[in-house]
DRENDOVO-820971 format. One record per residue: x, y, z of N, C-alpha, C in turn. Coordinates in pm, whole numbers, plus 50000, padded with zeros to 5 digits. Example, Ala and Ser with C-alpha at 12.3 -4.5 7.8 and 13.67 -1.06 7.14 Angstrom:
((51319,49431,50780),(51230,49550,50780),(51320,49670,50780))
((51285,49775,50708),(51367,49894,50714),(51290,50003,50787))
This chain:
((46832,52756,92074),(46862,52899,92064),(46923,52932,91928))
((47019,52854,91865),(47066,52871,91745),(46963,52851,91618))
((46910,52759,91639),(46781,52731,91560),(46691,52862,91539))
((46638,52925,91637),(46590,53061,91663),(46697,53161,91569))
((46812,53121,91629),(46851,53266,91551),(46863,53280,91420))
((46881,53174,91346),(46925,53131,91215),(46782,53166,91165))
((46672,53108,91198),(46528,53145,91155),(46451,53321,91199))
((46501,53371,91297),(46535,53500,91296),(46575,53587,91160))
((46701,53514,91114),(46767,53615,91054),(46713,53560,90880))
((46678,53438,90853),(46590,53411,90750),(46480,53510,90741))
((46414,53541,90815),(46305,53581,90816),(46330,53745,90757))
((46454,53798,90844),(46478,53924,90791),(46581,53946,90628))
((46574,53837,90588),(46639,53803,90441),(46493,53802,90377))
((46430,53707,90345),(46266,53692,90338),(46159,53730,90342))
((46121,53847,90297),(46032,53901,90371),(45842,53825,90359))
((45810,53879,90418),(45668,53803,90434),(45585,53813,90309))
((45573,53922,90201),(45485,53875,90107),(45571,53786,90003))
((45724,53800,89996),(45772,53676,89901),(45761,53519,89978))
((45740,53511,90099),(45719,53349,90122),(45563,53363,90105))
((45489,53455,90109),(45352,53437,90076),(45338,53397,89927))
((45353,53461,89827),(45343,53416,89687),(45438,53273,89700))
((45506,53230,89753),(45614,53120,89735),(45494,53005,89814))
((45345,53024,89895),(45307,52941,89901),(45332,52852,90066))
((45448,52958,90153),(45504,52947,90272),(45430,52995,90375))
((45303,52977,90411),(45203,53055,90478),(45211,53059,90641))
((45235,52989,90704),(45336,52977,90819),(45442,53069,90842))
((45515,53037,90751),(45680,53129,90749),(45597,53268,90726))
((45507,53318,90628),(45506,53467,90579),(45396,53500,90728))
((45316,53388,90779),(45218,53499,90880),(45340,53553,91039))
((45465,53441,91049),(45594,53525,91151),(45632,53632,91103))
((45678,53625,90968),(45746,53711,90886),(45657,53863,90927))
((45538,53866,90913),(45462,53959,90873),(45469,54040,91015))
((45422,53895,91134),(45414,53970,91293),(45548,54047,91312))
((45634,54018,91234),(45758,54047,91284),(45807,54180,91215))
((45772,54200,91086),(45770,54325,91027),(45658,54413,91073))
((45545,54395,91140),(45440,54452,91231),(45331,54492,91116))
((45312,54420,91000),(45232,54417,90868),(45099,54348,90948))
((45047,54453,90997),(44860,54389,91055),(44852,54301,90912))
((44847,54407,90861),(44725,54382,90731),(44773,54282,90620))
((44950,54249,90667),(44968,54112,90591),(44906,53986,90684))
((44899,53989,90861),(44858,53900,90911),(44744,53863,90917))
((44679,53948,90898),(44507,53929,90869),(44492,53890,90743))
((44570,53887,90613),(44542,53805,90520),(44568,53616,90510))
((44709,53625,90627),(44703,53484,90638),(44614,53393,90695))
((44579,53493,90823),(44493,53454,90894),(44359,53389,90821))
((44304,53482,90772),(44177,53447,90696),(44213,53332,90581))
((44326,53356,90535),(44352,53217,90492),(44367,53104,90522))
((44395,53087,90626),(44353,52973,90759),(44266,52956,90750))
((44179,53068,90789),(44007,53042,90820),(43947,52963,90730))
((43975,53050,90612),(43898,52995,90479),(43940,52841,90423))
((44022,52786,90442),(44080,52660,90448),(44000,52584,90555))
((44001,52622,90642),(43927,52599,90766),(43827,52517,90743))
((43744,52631,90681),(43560,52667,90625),(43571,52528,90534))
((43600,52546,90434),(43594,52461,90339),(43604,52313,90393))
((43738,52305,90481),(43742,52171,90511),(43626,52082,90614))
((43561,52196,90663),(43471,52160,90749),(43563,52131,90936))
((43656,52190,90944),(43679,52165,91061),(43686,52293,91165))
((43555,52287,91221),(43462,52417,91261),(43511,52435,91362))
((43603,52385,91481),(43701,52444,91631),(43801,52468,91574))
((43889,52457,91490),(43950,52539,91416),(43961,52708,91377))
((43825,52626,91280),(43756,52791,91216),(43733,52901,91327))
((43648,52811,91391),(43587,52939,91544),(43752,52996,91622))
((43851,52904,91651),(43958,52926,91704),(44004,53105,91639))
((44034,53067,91505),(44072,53187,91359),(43981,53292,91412))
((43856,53249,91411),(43763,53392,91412),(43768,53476,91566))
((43792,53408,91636),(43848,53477,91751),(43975,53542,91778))
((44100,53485,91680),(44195,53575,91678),(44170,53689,91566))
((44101,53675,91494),(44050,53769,91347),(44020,53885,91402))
((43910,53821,91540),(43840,53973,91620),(43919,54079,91693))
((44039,54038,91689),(44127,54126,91731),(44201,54222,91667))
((44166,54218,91542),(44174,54326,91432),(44068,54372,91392))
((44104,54520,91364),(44006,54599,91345),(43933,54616,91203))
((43885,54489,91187),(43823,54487,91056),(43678,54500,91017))
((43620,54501,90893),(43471,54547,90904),(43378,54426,90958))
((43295,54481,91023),(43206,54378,91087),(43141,54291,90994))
((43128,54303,90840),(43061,54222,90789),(43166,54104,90762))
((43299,54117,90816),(43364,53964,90750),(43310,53936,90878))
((43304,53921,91003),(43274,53823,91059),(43145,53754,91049))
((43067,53864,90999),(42933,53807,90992),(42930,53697,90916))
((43009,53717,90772),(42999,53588,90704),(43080,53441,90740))
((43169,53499,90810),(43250,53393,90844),(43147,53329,90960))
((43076,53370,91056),(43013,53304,91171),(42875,53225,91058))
((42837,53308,90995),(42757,53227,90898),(42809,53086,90822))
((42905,53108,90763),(42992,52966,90717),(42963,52869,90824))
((43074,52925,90943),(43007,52833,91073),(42899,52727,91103))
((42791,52827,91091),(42703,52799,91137),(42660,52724,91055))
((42627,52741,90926),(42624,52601,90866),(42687,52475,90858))
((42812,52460,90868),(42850,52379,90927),(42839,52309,91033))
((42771,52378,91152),(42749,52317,91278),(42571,52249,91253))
((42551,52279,91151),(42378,52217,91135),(42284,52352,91161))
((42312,52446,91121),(42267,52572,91175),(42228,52656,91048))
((42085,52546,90963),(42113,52619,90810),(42054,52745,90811))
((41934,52724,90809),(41868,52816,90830),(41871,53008,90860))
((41991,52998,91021),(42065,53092,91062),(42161,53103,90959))
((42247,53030,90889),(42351,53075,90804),(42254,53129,90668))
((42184,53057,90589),(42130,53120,90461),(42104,53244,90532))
((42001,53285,90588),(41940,53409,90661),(42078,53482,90626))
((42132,53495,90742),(42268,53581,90785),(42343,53618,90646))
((42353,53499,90543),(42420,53510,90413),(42328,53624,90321))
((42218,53576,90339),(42121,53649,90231),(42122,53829,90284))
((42107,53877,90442),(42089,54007,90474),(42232,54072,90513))
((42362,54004,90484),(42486,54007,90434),(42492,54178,90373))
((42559,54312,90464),(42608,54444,90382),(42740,54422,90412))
((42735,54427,90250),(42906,54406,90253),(42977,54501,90166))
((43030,54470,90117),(43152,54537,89987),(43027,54417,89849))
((43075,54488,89734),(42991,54407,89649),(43095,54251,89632))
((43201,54232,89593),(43278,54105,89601),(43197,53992,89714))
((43180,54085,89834),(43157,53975,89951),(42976,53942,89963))
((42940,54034,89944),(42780,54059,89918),(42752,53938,89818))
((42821,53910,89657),(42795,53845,89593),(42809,53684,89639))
((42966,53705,89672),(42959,53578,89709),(42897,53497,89878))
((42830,53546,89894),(42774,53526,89985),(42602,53520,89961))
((42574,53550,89846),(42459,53512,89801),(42468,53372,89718))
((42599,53389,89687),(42601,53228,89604),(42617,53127,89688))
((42690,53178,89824),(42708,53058,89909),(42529,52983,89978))
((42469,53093,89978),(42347,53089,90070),(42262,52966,89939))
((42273,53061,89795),(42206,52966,89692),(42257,52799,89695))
((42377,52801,89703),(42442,52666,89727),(42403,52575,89799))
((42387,52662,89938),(42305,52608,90063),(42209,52520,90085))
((42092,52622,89982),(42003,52607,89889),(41947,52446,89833))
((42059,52424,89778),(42054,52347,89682),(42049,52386,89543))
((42099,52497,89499),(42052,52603,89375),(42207,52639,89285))
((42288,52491,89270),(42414,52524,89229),(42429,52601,89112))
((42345,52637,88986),(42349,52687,88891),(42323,52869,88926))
((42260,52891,89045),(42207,53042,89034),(42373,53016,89166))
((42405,52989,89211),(42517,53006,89300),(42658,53044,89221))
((42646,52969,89076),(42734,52991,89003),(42770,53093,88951))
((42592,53146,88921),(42617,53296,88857),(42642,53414,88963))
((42637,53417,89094),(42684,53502,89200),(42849,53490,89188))
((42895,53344,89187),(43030,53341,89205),(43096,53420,89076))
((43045,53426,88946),(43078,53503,88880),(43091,53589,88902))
((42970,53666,88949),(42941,53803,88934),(43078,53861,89083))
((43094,53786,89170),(43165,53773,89300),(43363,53781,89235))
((43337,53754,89155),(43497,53732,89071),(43550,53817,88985))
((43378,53930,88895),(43389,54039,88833),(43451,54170,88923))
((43400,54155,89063),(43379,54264,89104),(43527,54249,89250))
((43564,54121,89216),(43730,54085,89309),(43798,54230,89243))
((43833,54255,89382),(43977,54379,89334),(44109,54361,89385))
((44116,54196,89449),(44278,54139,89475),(44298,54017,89407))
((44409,53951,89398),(44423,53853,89325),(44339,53715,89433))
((44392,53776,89574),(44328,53678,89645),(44168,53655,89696))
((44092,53745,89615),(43969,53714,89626),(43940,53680,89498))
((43992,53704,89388),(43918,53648,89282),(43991,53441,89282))
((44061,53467,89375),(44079,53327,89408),(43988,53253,89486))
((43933,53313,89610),(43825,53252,89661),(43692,53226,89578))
((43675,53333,89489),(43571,53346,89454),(43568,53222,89290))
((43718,53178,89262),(43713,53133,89158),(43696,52960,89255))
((43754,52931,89382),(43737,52829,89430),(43566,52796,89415))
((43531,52885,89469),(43369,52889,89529),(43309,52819,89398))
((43341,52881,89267),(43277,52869,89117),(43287,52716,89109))
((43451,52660,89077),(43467,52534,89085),(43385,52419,89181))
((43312,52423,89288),(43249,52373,89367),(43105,52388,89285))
((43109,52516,89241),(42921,52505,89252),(42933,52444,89100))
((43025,52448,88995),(42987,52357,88879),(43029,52241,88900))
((43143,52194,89024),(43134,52030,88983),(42994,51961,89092))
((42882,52087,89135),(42764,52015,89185),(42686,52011,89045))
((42716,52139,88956),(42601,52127,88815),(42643,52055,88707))
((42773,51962,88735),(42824,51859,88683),(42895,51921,88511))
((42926,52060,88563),(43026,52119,88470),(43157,52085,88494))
((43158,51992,88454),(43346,51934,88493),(43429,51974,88437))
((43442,52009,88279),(43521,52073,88223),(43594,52195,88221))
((43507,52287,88286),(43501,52443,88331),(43568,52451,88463))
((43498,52315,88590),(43569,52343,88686),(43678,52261,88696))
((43724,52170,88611),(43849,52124,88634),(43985,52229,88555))
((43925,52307,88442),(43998,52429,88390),(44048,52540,88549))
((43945,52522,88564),(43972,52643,88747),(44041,52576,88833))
((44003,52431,88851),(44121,52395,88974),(44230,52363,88941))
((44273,52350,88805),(44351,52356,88768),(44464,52511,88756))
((44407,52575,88748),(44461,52715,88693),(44517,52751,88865))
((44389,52724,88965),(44421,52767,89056),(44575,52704,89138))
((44581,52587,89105),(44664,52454,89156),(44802,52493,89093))
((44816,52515,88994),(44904,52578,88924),(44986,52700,88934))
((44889,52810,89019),(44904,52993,89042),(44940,52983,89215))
((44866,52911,89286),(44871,52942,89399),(44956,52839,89482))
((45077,52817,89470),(45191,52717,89523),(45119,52693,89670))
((45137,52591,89715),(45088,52527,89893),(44929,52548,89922))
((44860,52577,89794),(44731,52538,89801),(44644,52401,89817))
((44628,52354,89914),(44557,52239,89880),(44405,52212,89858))
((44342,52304,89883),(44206,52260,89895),(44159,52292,89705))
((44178,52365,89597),(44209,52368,89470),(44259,52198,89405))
((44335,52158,89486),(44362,52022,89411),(44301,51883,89493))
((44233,51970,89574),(44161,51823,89694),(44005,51830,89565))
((43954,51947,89524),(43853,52007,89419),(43870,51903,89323))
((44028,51923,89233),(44049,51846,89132),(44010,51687,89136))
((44066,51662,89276),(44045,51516,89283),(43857,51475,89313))
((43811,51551,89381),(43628,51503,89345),(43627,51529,89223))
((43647,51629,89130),(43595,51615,88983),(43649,51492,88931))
((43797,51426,88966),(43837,51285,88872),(43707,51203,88951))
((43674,51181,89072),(43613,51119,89097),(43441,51094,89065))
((43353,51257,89063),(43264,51216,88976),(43245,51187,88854))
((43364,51195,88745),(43354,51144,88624),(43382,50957,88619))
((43398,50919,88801),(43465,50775,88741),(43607,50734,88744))
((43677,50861,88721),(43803,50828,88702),(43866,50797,88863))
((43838,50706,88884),(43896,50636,89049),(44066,50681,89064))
((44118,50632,89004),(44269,50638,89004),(44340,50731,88976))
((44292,50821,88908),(44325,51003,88935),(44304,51045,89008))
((44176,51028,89079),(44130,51091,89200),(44211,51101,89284))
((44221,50949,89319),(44298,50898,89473),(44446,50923,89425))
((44496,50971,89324),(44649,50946,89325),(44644,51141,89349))
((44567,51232,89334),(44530,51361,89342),(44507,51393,89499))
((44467,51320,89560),(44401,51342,89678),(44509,51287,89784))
((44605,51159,89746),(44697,51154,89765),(44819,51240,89784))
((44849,51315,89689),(44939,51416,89653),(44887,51531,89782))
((44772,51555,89824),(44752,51684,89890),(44785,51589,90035))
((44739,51465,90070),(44792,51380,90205),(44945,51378,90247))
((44973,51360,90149),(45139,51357,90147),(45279,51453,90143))
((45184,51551,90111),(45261,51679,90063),(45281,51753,90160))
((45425,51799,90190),(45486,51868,90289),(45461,51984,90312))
((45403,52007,90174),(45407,52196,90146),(45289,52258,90140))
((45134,52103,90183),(45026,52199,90239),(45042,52182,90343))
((44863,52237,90418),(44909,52288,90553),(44846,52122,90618))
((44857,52126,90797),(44781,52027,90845),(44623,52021,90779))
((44601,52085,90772),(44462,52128,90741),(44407,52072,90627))
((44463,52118,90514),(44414,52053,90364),(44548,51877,90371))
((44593,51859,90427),(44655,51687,90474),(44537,51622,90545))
((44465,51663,90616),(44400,51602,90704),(44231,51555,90626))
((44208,51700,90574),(44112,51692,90478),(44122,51607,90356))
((44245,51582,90278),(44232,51454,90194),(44246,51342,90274))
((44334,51346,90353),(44283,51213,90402),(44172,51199,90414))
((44065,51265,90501),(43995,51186,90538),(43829,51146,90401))
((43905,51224,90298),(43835,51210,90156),(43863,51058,90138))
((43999,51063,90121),(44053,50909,90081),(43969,50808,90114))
((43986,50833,90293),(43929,50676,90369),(43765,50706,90331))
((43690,50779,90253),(43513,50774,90199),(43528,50734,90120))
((43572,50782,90026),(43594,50776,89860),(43647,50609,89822))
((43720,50587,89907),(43762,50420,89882),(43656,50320,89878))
């Protein structure tokens, strides 16, 4: 009970978008229910998700998108998000489709053509969506997704320099990010560099201050990559 109250009254010292920039994503999505900020909880939320997505752990993701549906948001995020899904579950076909006839906002439209190109196998024309997907970001936190997305599709076109500049920048800006420095560590690794990698990929296993999610995901990089 004391525990409660003490974290109670943190919370009302704290408010939810300063533990959000601080990288506290847990603490800011209470914070937020508790100040009654929908629209800060639906940003954490989807930040879950999107962590989710990436890591590939799809009862998770589906878990997120079912609490997501309970806000009144535009129907095309779910569309893309069930599309992510679905590729993930072996469901390409349905996801490119769904990605490609995607009405969205132009930010989400774009990047969702780069994801489908990716899909593809088409990392260089995926790249230039993620651009174009990063021009047309009008929050800091989408030109973050959209700068993640970039970093992926050049360390497939074996632009390492460019995307280790991004996961870097990102790793740096966005405190309790892990999936940005789980990025960093495949780029040490397709150049060779073994022992950056794993001491990178390490750092996101070990680290208190990501979530289960990107911990679980380097690990289980580690035990391949070895």
């Amino acid at each position: 009970m004391l525990i409660q109250l003490i974290f109670s009254i943190s919370l009302m010292v704290i408010s939810g978008s300063d533990m959000e920039i601080k990288g506290e994503y847990v603490g800011a999505g209470v914070a937020y229910q508790e100040e009654n900020d929908s629209s800060g909880e639906v940003r954490i939320l989807s930040r879950f998700l999107e962590e989710a997505l990436y890591a590939g752990q799809n009862r998770h993701a589906y878990n997120l998108i079912l609490i997501l549906e309970l806000y009144p948001l535009e129907t095309f995020y779910y569309d893309y998000w069930y599309a992510r899904l679905a590729w993930s579950c072996g469901l390409s076909e349905f996801a490119c489709g769904s990605l490609d006839s995607l009405n969205a906002d132009q930010w989400l439209t774009a990047r969702a053509a780069g994801l489908a190109a990716q899909f593809r196998g088409n990392a260089e024309l995926a790249a230039q969506y993620y651009r174009e997907s990063w021009i047309s970001a009008s929050t800091s936190r989408e030109r973050y997704y959209s700068a993640l997305d970039l970093s992926f599709a050049l360390l497939q076109t074996g632009d390492y320099s460019e995307a280790e500049m991004i996961t870097s920048f990102l790793a740096e800006n966005f405190p309790g990010e892990g999936i940005p420095i789980i990025a960093l560590g495949l780029i040490h690794y397709e150049q060779n560099r073994f022992g950056p990698a794993m001491t990178v990929l390490q750092s996101v296993y070990t680290g208190e201050i990501y979530t289960a999610t990107a911990r679980t995901f380097a690990g289980m990089l580690l035990e391949d990559l070895e």
